[in-house]
mmCIF file of the N, C-alpha and C atoms, coordinates in Angstrom:
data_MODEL
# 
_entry.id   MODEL 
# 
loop_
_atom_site.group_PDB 
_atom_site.id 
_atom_site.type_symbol 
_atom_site.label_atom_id 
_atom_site.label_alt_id 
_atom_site.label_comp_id 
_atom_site.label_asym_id 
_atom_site.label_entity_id 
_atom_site.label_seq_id 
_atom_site.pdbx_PDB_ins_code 
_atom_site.Cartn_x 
_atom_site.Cartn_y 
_atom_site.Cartn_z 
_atom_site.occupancy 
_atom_site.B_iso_or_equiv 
_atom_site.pdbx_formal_charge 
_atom_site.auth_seq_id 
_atom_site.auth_comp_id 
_atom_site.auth_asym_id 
_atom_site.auth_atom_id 
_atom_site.pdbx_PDB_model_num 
ATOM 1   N N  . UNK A 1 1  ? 84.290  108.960 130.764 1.00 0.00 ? 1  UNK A N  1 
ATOM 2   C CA . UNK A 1 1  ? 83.429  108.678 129.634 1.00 0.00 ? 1  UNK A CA 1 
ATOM 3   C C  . UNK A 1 1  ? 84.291  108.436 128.406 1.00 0.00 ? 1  UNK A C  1 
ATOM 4   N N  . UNK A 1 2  ? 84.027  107.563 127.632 1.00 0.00 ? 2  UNK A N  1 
ATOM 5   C CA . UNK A 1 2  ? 84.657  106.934 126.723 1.00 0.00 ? 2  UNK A CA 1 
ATOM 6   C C  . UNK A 1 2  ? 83.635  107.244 125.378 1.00 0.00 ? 2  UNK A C  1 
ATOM 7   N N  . UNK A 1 3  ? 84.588  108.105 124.209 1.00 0.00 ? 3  UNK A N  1 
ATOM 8   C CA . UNK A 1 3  ? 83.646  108.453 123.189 1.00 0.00 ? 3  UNK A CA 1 
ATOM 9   C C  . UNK A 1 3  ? 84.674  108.173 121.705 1.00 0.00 ? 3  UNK A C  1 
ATOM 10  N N  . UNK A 1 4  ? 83.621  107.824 120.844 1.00 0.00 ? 4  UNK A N  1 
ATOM 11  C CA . UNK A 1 4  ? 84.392  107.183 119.743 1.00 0.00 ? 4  UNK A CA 1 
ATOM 12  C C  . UNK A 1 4  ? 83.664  108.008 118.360 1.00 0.00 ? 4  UNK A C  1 
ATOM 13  N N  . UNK A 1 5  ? 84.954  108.958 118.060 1.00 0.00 ? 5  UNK A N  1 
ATOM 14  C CA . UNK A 1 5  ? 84.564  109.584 116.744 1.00 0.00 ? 5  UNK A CA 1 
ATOM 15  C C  . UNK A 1 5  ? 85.196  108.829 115.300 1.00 0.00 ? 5  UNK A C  1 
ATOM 16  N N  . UNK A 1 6  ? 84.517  108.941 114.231 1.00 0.00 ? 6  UNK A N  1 
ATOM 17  C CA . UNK A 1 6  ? 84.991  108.643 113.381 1.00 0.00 ? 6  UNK A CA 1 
ATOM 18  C C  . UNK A 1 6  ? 84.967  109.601 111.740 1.00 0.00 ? 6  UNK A C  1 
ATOM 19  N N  . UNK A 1 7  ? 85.732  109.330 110.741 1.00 0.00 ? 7  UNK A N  1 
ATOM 20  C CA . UNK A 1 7  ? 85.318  110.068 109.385 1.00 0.00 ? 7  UNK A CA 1 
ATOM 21  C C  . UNK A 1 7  ? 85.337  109.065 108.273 1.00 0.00 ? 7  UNK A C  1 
ATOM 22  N N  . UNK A 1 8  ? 84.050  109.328 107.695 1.00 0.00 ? 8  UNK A N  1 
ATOM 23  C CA . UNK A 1 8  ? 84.512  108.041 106.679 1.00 0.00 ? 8  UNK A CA 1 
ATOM 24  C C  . UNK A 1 8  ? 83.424  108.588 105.663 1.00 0.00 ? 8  UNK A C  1 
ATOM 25  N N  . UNK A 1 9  ? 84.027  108.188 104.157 1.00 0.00 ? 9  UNK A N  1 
ATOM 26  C CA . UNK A 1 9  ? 82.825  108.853 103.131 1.00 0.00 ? 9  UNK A CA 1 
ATOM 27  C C  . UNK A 1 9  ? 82.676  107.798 102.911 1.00 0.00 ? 9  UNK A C  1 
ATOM 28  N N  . UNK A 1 10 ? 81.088  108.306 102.436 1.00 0.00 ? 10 UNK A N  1 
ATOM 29  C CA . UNK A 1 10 ? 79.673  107.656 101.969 1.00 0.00 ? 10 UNK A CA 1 
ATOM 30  C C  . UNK A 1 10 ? 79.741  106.767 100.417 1.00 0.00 ? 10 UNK A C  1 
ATOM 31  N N  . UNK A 1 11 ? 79.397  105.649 100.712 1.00 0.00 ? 11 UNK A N  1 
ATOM 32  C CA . UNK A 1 11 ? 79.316  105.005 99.177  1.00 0.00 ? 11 UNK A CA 1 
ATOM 33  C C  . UNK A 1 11 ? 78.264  104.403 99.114  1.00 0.00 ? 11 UNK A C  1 
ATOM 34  N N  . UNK A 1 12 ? 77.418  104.146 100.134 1.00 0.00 ? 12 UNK A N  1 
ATOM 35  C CA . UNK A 1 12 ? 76.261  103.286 100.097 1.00 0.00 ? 12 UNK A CA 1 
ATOM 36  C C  . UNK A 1 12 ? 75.473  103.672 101.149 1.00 0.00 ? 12 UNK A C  1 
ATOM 37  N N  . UNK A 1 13 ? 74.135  103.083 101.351 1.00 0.00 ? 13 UNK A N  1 
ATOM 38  C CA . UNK A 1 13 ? 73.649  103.918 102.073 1.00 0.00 ? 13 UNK A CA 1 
ATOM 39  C C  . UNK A 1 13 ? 73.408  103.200 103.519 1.00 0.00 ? 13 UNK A C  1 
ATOM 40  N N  . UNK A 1 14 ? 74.272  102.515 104.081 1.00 0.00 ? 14 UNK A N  1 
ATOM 41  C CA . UNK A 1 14 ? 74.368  101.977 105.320 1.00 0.00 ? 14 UNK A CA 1 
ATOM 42  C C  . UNK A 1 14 ? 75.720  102.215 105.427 1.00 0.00 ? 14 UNK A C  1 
ATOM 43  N N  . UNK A 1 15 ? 76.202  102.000 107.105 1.00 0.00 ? 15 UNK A N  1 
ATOM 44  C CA . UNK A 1 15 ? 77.130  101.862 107.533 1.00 0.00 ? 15 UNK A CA 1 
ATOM 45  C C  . UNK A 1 15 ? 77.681  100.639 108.475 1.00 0.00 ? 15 UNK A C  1 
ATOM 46  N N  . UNK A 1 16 ? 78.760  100.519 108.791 1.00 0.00 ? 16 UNK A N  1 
ATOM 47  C CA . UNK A 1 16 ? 79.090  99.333  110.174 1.00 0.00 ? 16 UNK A CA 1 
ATOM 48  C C  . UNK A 1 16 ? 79.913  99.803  111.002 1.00 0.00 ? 16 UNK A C  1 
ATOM 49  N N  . UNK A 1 17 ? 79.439  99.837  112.203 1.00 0.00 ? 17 UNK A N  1 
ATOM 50  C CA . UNK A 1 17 ? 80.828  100.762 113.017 1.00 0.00 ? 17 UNK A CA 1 
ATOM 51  C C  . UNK A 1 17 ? 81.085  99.520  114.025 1.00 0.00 ? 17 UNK A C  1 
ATOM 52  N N  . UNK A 1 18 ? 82.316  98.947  113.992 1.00 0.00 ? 18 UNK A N  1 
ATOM 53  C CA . UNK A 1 18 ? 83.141  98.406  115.235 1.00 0.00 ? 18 UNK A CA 1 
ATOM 54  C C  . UNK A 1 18 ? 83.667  99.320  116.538 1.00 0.00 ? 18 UNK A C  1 
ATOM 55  N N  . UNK A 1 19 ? 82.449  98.783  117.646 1.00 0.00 ? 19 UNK A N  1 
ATOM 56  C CA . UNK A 1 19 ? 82.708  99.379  119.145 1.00 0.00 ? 19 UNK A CA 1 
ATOM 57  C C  . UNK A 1 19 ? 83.582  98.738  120.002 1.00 0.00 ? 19 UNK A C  1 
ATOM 58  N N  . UNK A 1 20 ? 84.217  99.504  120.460 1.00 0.00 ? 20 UNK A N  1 
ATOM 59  C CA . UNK A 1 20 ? 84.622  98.960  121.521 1.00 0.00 ? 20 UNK A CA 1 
ATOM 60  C C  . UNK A 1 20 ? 84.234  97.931  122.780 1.00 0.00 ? 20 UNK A C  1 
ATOM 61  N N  . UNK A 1 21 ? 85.416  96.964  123.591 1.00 0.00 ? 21 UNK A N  1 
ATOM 62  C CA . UNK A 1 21 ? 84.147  96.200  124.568 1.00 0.00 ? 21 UNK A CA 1 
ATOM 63  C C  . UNK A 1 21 ? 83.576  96.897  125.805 1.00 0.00 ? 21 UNK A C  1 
ATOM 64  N N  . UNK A 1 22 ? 84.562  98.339  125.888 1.00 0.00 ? 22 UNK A N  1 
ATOM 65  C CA . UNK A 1 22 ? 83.671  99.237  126.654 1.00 0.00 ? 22 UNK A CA 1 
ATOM 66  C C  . UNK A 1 22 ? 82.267  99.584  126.384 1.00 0.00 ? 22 UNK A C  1 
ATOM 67  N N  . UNK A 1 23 ? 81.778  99.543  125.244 1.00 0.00 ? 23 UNK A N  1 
ATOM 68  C CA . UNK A 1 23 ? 80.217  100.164 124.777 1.00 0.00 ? 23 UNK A CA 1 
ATOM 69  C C  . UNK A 1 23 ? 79.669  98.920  124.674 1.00 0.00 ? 23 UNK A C  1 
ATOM 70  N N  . UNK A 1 24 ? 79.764  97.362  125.380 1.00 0.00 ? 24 UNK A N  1 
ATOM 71  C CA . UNK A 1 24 ? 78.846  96.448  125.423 1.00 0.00 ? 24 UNK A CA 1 
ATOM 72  C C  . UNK A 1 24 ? 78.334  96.665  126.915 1.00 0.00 ? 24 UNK A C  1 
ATOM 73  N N  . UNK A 1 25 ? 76.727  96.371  126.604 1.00 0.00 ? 25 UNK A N  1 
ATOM 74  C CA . UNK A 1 25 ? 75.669  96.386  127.555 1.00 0.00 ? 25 UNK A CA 1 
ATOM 75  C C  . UNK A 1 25 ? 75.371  98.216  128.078 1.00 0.00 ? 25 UNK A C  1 
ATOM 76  N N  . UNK A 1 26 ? 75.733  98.990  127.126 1.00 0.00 ? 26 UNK A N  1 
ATOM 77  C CA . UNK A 1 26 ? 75.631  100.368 127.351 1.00 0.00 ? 26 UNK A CA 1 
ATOM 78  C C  . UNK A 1 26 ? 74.561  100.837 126.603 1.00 0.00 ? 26 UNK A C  1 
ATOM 79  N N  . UNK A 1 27 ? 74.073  101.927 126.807 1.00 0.00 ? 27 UNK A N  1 
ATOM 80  C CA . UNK A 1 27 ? 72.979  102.301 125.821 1.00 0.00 ? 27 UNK A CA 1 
ATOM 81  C C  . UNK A 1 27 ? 73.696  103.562 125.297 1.00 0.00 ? 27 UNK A C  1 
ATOM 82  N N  . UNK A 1 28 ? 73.827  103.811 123.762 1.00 0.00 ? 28 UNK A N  1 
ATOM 83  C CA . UNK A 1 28 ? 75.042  105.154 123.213 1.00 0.00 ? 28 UNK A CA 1 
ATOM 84  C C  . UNK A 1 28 ? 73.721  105.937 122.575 1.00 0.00 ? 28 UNK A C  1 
ATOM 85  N N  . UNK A 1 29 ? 74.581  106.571 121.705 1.00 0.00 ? 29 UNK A N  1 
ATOM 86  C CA . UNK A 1 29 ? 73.418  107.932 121.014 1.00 0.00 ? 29 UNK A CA 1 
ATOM 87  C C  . UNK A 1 29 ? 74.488  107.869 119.632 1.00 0.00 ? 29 UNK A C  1 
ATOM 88  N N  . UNK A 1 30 ? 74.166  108.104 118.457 1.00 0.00 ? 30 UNK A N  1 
ATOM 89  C CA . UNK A 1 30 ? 74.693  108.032 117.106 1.00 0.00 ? 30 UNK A CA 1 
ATOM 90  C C  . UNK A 1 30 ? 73.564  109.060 116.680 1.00 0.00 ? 30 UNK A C  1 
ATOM 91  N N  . UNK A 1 31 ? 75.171  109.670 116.133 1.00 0.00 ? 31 UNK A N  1 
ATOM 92  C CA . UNK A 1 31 ? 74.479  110.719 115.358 1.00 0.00 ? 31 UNK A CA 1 
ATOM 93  C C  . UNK A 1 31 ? 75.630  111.071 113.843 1.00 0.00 ? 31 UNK A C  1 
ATOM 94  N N  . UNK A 1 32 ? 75.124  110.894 113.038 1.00 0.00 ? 32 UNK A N  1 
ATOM 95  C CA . UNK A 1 32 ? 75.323  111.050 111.571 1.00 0.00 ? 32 UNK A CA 1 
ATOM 96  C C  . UNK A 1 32 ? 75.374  112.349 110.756 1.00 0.00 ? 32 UNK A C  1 
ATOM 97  N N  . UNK A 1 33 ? 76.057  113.188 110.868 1.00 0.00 ? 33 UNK A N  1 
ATOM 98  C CA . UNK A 1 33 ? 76.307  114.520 110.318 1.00 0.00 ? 33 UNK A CA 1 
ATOM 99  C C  . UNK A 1 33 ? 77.220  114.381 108.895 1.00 0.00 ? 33 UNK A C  1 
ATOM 100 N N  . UNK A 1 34 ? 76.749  115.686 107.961 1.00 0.00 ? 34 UNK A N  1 
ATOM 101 C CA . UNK A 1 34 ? 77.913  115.747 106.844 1.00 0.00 ? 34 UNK A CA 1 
ATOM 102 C C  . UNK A 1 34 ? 78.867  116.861 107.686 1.00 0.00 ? 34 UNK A C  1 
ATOM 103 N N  . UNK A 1 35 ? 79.928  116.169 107.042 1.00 0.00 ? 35 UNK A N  1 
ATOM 104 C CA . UNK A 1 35 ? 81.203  116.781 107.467 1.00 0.00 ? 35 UNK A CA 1 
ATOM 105 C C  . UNK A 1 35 ? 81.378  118.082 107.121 1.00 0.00 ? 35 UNK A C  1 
ATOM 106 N N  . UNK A 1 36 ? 81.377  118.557 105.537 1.00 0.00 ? 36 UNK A N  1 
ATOM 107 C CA . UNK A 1 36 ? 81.284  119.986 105.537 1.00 0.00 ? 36 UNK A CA 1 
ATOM 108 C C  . UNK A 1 36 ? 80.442  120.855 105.781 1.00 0.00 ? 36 UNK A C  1 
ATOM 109 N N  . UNK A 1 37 ? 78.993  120.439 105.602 1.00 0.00 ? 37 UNK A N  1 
ATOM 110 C CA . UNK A 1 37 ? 78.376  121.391 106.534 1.00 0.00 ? 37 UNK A CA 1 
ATOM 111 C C  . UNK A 1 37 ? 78.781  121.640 108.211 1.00 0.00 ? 37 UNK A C  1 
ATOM 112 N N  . UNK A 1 38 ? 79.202  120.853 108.671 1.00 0.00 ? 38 UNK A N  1 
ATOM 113 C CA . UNK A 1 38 ? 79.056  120.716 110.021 1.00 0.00 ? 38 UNK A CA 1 
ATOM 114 C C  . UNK A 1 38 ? 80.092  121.918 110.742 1.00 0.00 ? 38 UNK A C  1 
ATOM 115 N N  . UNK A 1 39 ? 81.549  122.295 109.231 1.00 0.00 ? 39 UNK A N  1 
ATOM 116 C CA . UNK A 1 39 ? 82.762  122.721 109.631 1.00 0.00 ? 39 UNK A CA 1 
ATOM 117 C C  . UNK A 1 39 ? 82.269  124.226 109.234 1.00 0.00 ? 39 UNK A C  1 
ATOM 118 N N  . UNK A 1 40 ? 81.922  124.409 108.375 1.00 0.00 ? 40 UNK A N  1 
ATOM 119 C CA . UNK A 1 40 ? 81.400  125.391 107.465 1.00 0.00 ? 40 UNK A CA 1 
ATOM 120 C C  . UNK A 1 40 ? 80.264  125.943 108.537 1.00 0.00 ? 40 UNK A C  1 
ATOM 121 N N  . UNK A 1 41 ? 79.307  125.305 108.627 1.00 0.00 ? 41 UNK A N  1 
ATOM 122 C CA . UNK A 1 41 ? 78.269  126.072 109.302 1.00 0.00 ? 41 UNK A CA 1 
ATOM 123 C C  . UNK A 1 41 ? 78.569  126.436 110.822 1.00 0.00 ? 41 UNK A C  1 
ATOM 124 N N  . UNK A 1 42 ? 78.972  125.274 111.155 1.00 0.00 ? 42 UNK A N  1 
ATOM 125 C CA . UNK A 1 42 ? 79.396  125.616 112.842 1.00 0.00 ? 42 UNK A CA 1 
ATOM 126 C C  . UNK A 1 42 ? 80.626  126.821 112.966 1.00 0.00 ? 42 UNK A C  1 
ATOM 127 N N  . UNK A 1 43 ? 81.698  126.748 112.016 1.00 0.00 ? 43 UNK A N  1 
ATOM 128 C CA . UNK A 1 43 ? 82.202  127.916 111.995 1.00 0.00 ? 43 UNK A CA 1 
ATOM 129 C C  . UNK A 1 43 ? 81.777  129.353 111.787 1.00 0.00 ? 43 UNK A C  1 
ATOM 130 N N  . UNK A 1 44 ? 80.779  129.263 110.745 1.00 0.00 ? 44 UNK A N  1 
ATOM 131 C CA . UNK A 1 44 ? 80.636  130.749 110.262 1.00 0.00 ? 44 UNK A CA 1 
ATOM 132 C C  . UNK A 1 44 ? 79.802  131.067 111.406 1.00 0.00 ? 44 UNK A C  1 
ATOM 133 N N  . UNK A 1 45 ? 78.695  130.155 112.631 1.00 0.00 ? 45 UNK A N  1 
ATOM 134 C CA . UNK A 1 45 ? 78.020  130.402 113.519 1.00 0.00 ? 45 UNK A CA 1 
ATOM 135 C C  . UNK A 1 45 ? 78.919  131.114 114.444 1.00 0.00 ? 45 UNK A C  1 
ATOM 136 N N  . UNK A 1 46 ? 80.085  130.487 115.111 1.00 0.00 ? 46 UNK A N  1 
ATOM 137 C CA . UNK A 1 46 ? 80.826  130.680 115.908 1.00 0.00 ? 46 UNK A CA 1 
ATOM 138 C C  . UNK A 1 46 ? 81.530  132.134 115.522 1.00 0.00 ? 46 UNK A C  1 
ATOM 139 N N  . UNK A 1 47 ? 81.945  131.948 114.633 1.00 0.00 ? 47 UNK A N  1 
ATOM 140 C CA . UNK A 1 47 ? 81.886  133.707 113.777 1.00 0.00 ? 47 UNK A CA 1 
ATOM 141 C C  . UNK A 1 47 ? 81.578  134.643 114.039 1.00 0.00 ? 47 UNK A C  1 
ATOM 142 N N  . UNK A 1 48 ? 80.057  134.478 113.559 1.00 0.00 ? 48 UNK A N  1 
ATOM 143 C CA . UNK A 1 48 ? 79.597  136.066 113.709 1.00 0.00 ? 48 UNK A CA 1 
ATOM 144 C C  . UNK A 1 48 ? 79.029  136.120 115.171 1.00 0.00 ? 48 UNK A C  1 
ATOM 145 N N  . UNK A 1 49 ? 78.905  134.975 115.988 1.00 0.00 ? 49 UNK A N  1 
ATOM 146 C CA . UNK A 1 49 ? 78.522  134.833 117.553 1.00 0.00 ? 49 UNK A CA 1 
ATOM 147 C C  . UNK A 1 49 ? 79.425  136.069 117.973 1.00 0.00 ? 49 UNK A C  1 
ATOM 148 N N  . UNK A 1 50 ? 80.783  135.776 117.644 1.00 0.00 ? 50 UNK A N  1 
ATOM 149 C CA . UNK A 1 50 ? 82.180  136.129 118.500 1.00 0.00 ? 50 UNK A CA 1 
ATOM 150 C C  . UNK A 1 50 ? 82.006  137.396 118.103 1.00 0.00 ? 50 UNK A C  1 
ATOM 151 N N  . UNK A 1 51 ? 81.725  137.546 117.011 1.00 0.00 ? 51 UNK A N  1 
ATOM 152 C CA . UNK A 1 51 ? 81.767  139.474 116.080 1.00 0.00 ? 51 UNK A CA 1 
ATOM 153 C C  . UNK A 1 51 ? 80.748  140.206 116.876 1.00 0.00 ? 51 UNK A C  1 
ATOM 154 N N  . UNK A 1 52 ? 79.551  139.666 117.264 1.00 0.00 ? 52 UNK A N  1 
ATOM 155 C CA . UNK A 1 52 ? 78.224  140.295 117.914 1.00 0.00 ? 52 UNK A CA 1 
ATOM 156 C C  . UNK A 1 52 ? 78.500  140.561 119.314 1.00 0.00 ? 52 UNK A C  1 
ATOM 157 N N  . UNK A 1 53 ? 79.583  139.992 119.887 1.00 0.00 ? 53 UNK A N  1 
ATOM 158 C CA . UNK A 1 53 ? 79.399  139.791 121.116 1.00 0.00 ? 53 UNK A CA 1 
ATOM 159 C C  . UNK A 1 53 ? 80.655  141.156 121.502 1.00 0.00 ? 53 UNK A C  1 
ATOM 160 N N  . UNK A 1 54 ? 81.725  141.253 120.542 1.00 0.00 ? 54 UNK A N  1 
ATOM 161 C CA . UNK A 1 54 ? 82.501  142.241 120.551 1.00 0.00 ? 54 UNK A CA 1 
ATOM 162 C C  . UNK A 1 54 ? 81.981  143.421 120.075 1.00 0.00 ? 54 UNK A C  1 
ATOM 163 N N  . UNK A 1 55 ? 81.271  143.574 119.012 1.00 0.00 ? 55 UNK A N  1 
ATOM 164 C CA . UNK A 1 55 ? 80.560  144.679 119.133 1.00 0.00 ? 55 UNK A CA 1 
ATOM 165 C C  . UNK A 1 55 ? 79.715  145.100 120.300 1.00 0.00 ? 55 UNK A C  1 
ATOM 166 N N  . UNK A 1 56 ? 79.252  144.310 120.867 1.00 0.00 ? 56 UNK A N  1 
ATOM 167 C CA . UNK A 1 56 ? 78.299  144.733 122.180 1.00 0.00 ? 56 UNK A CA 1 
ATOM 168 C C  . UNK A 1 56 ? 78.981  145.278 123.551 1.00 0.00 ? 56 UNK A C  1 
ATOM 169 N N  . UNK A 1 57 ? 80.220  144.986 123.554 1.00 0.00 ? 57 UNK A N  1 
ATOM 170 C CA . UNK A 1 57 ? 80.999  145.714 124.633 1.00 0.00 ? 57 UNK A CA 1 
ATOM 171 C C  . UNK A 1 57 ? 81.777  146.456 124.220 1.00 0.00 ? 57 UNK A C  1 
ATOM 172 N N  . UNK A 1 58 ? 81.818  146.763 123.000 1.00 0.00 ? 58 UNK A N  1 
ATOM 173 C CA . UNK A 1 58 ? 83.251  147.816 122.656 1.00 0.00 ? 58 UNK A CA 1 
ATOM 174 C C  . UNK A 1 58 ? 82.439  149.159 122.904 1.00 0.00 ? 58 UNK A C  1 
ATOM 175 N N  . UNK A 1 59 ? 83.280  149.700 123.572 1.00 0.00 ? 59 UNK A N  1 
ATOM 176 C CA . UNK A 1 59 ? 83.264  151.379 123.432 1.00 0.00 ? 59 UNK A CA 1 
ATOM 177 C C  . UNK A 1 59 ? 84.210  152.521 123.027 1.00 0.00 ? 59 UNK A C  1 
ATOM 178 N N  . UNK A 1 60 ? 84.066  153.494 122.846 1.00 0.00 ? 60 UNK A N  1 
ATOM 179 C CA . UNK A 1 60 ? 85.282  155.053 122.104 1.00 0.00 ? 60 UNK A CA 1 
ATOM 180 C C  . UNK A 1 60 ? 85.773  155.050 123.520 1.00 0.00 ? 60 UNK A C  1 
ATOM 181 N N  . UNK A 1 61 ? 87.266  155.320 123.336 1.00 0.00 ? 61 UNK A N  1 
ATOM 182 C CA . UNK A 1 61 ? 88.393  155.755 124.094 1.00 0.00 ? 61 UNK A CA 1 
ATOM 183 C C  . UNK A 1 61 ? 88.482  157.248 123.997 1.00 0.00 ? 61 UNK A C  1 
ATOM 184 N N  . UNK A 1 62 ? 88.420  157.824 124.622 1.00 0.00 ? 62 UNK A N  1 
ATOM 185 C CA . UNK A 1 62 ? 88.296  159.514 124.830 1.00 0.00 ? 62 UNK A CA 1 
ATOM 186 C C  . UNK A 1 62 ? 89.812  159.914 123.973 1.00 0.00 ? 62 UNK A C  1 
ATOM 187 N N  . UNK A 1 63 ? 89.529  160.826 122.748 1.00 0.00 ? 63 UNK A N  1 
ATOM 188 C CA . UNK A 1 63 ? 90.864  161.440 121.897 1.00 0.00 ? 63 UNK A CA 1 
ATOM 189 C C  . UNK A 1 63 ? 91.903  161.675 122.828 1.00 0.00 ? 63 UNK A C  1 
ATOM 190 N N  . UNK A 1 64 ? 91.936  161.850 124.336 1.00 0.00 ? 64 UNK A N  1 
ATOM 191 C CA . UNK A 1 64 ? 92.928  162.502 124.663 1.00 0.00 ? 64 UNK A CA 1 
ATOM 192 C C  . UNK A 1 64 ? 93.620  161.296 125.600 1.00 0.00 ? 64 UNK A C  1 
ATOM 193 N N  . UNK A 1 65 ? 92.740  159.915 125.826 1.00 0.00 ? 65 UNK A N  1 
ATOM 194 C CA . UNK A 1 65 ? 93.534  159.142 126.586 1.00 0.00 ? 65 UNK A CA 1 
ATOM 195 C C  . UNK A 1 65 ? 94.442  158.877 126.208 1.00 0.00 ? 65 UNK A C  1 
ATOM 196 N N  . UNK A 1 66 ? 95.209  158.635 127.232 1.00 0.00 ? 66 UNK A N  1 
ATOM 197 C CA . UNK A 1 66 ? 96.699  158.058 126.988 1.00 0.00 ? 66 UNK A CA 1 
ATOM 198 C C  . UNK A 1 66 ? 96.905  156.832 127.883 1.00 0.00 ? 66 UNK A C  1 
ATOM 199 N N  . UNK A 1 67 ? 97.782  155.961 127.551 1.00 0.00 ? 67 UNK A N  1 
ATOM 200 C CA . UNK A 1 67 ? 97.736  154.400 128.658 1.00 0.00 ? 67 UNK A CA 1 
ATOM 201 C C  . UNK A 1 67 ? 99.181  154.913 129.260 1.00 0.00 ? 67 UNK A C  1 
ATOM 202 N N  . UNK A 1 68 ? 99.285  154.778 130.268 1.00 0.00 ? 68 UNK A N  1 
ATOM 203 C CA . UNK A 1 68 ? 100.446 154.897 131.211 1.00 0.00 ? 68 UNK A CA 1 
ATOM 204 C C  . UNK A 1 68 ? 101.049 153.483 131.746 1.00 0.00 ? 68 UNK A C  1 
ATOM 205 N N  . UNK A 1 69 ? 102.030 153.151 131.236 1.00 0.00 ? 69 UNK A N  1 
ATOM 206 C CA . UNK A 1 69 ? 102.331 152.186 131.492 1.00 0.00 ? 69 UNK A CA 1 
ATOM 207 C C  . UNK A 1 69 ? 103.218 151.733 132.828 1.00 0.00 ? 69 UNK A C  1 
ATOM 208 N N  . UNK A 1 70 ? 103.491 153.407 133.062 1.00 0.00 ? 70 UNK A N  1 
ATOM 209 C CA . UNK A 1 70 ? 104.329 152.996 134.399 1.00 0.00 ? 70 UNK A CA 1 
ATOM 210 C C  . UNK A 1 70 ? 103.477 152.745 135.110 1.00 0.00 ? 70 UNK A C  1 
ATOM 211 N N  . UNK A 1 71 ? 102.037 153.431 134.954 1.00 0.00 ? 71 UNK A N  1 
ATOM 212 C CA . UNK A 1 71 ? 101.263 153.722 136.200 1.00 0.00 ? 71 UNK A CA 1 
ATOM 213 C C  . UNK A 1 71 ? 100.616 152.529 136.782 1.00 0.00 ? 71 UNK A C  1 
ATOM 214 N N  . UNK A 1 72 ? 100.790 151.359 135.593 1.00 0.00 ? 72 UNK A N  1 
ATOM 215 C CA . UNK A 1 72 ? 100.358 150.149 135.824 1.00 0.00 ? 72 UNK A CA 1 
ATOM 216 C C  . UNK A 1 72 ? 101.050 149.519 136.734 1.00 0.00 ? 72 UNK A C  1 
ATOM 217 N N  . UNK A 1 73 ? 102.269 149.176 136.195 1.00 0.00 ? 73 UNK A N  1 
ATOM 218 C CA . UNK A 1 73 ? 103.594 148.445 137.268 1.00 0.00 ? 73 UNK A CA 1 
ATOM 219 C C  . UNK A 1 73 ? 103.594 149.043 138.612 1.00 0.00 ? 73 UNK A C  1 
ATOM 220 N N  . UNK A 1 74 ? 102.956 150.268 138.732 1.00 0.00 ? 74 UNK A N  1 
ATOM 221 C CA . UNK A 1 74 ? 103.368 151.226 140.243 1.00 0.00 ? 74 UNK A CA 1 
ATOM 222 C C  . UNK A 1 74 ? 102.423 150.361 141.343 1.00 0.00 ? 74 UNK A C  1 
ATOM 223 N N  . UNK A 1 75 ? 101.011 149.717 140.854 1.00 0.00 ? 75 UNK A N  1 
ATOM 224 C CA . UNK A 1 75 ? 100.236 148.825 141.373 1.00 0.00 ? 75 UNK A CA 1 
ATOM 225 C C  . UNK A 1 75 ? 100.970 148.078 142.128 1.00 0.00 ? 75 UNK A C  1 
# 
């Protein structure tokens, strides 16, 4: 699959995009987003996704554990 991104600011309220001759006789999908929302929001989403999801499996380590590292390698 062959996909063609681009960035370009706004001065008017149309655009022209030159396709490739791969995308003749194809049917595509265009979609028109602002750029900083897109970085901004999709990040801070991805964010607190990642924060929620670590809180949901973290648990307390008992005061007295200790990690043994030989005991690992002995595996």
């Amino acid at each position: 699959m062959q996909a063609l991104r681009e960035t370009r600011r706004i001065d008017k309220n149309s655009i022209t995009i030159d396709l490739p001759d791969e995308f003749l006789s194809q049917e595509v999908e265009i979609i028109v987003l602002p750029l900083n929302g897109e970085k901004n929001g999709l990040y801070q989403d991805r964010k607190s996704s990642f924060f929620k999801f670590v809180d949901s499996i973290k648990y307390k380590i008992p005061e007295d554990y200790k990690f043994n590292r030989e005991e690992l390698y002995d595996r």
